[in-house]
C-alpha positions in Angstrom: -13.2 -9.2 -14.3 -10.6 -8.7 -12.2 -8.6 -11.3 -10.1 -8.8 -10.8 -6.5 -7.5 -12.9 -3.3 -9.8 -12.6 0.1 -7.9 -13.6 3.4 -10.5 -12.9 5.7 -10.3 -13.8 9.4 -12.9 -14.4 12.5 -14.3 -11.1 14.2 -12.0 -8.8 12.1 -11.4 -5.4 13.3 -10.5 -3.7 10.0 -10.6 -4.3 6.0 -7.9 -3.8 4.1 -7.4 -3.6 0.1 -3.5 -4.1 -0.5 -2.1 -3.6 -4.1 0.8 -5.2 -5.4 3.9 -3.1 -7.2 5.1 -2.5 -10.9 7.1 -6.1 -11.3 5.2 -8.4 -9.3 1.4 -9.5 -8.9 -1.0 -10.2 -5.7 0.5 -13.8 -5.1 3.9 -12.7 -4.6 5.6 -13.6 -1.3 6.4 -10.1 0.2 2.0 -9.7 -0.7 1.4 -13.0 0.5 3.6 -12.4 3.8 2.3 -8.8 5.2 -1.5 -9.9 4.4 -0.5 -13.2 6.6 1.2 -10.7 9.4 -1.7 -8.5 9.3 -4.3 -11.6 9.7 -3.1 -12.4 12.4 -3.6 -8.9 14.1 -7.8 -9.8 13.0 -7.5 -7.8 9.9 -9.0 -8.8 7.0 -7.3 -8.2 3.6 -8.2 -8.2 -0.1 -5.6 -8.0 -3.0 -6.2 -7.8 -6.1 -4.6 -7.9 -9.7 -4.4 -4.6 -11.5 -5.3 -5.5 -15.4 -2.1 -5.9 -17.4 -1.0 -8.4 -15.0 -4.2 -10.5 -15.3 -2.7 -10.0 -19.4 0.7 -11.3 -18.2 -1.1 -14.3 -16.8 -3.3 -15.1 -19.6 -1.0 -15.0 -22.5 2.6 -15.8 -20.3 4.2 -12.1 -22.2 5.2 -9.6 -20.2 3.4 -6.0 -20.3 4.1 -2.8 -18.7 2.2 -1.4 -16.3 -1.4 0.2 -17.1 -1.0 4.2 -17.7 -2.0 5.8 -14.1 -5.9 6.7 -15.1 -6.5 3.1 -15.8 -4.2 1.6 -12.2 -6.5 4.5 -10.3 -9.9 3.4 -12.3 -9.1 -0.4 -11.3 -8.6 0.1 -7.8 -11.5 2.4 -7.7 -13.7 0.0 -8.5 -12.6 -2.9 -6.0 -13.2 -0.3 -3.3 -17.0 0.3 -4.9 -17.5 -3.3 -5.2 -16.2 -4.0 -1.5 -18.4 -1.6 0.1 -21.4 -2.6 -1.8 -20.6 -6.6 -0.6 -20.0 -5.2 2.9 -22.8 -2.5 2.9 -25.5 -4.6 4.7 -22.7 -6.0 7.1 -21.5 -4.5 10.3 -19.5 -1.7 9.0 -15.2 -2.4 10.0 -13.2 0.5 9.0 -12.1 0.3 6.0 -8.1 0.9 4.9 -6.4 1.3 1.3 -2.3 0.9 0.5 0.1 -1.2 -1.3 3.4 -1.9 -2.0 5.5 0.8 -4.4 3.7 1.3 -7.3 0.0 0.4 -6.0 1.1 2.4 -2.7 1.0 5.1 -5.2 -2.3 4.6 -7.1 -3.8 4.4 -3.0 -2.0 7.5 -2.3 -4.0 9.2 -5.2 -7.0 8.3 -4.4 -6.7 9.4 -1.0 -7.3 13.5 -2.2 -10.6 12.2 -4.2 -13.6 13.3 -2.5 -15.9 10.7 -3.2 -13.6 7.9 -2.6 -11.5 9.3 0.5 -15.3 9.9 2.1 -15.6 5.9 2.3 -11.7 5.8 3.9 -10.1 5.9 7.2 -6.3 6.6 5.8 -4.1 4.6 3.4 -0.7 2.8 4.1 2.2 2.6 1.5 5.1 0.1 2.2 8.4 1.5 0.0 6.7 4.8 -1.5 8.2 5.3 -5.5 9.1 9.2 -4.7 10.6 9.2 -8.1 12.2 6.3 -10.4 14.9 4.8 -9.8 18.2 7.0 -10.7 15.7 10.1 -11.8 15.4 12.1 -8.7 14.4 14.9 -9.9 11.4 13.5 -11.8 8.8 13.7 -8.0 6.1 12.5 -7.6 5.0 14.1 -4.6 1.3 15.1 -5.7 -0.6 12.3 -4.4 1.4 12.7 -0.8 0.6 16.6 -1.1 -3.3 16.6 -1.9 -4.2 13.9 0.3 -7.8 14.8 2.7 -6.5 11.3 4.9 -4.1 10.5 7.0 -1.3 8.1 5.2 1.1 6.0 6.9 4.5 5.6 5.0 6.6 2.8 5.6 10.1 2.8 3.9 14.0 1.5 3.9 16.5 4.0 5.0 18.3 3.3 1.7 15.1 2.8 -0.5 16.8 4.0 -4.3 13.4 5.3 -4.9 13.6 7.5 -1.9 15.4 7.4 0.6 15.4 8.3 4.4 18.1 11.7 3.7 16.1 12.4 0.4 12.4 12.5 1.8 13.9 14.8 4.8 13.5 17.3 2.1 10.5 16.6 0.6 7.6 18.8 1.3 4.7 16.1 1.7 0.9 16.9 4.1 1.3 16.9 7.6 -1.1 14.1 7.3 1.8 11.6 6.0 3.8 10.0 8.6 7.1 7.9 8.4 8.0 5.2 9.3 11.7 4.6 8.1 13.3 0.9 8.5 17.1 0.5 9.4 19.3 -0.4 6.1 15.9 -1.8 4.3 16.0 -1.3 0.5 13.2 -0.9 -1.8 11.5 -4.2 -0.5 12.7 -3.4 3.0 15.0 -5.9 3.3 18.1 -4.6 4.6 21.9 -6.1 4.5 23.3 -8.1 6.8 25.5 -6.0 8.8 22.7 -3.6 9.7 22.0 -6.6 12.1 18.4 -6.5 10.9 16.6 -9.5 8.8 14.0 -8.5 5.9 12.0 -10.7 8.7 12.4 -8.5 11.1 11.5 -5.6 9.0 8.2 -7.4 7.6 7.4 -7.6 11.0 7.7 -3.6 11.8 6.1 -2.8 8.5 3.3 -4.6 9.5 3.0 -3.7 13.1 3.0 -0.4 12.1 0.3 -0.7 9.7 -1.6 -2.4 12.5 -1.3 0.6 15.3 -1.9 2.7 12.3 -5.1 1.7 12.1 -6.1 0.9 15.3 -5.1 5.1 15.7 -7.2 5.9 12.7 -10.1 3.8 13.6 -10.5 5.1 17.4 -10.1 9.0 16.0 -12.8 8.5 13.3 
């Protein structure tokens, strides 16, 4: 069984399923904050635990992440179960993402057919290019097979790819950027950049919101 929040709001104009990163689960506050943000643009949003933090929770140890097969057969199945609640329900476009390391899992299911088919496009908010202080170790597949559009939203200065770094990635023409000024890994930037990790929640989520309000209107 696996854990799952549902922030759902009055006439929504979109679903989103929003997966939380490596070191923190669905209730943390950057999670808890963008679904709030993107509420109140009438989008409704599901997280959900992936399983070894559901472990974490139950026995108080700390686990490493699933392997990838078993993060991208997780989220799989919250987006089958989601469209077989919603299937006799006026259909809302329906949107993937997450932050870091589920932005990733979303990314890879974006180039599988069957999945991708039930999709309008996938946001990621601080995309892991590589780990931290391995550049060379890409991980660029996900952002090179994709069949949907993919919004990226990332810190200038993110150490797991940064602004100058992804300038020379080759990624589809389907990904677009959205780079936030000074924002680190979390977005959150310093502060002489003049910028609050307010102000870039904000951004992050405004662009995920004209994102899909784009994707829906082209579909």
């Amino acid at each position: 069984m696996i854990s799952k929040i549902v922030n759902n709001v009055e006439n929504p104009i979109a679903q989103i399923i929003f997966a939380h990163g490596a070191g923190a689960d669905m209730h943390h506050e950057f999670m808890a904050q963008i679904t709030a943000l993107l509420n109140q643009a009438n989008i409704n949003v599901l997280r959900f635990n992936f399983p070894y933090m559901d472990k974490r929770a139950e026995t108080g140890k700390r686990y490493p992440p699933d392997r990838m097969p078993t993060l991208i057969d997780c989220y799989q199945s919250v987006i089958t179960e989601l469209v077989e609640q919603i299937s006799t329900e006026p259909a809302l476009p329906l949107f993937i993402g997450g932050k870091s390391m589920g932005s990733r899992v979303a990314a890879t299911l974006a180039g599988d057919d069957n999945i991708s088919a039930l999709l309008h496009g996938v946001f990621c908010l601080g995309y892991p290019f590589h780990p931290a202080k391995k550049p060379e170790n890409l991980r660029l597949a996900p952002l090179q097979n994709t069949s949907l559009p993919i919004l990226i939203v990332q810190g200038e200065r993110d150490t797991l790819g940064s602004a100058l770094e992804i300038s020379g990635y080759d990624t589809s023409s389907l990904c677009q950027y959205v780079f936030l000024t000074d924002g680190d890994h979390s977005l959150k930037p310093r502060v002489k950049s003049g910028f609050s990790h307010q102000q870039h929640l904000n951004s992050a989520a405004a662009a995920i919101v004209s994102f899909i309000l784009e994707k829906s209107n082209n579909a």
